[in-house]
C-alpha positions in Angstrom: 86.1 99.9 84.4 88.3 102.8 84.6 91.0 102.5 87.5 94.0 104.2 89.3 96.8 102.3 90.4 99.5 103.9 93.1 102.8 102.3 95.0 102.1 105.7 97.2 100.6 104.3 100.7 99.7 107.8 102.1 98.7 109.0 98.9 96.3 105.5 98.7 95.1 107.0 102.3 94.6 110.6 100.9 92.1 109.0 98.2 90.6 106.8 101.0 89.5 109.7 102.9 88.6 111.5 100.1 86.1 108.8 99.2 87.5 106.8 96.6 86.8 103.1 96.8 89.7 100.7 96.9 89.4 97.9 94.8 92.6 96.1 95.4 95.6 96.2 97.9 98.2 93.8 97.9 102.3 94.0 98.2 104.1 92.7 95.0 106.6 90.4 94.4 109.5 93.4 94.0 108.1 94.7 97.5 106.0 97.3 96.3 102.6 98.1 97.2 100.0 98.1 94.9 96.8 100.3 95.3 93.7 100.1 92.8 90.7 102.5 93.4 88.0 102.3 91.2 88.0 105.8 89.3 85.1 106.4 86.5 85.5 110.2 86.5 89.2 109.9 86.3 90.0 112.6 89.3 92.5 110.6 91.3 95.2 111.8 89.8 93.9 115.6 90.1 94.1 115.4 93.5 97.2 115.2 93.5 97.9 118.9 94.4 95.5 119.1 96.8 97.5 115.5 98.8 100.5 117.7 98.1 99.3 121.1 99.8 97.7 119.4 102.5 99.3 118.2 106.1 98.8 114.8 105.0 102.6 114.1 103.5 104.0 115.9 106.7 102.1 113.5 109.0 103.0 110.9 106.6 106.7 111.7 107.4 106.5 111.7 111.3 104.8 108.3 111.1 108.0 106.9 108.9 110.6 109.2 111.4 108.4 107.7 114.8 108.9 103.7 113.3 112.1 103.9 112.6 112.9 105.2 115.7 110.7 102.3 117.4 112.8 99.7 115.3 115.8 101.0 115.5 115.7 101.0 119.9 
């Protein structure tokens, strides 16, 4: 069984909507997050650029900005 593994959360949500089946999700002992998606062809990694390129990190960024201004009121 070939398998990607990322800490990334938005880029785990970039591979979800792209179609790539999560296997596992769990948050480790250090505090990371862990995110395993079944990969045969080996492409997760490939889309990489297109994560990059895309909105996606920007919307990412305003999620982070909008909780921390939640927690921090």
């Amino acid at each position: 069984l070939k398998t990607y593994e990322t800490a990334d959360l938005a880029f785990a949500a970039f591979l979800c909507m792209r179609g790539f089946r999560l296997i596992t999700a769990k948050k480790l002992p250090s505090g990371k997050f862990s995110f395993v998606f079944d990969d045969p062809s080996q492409a997760a990694m490939s889309m990489l650029p297109q994560f990059l390129s895309s909105e996606f990190p920007i919307f990412d960024n305003f999620i982070k900005i909008l909780k921390k201004r939640i927690y921090t009121i």
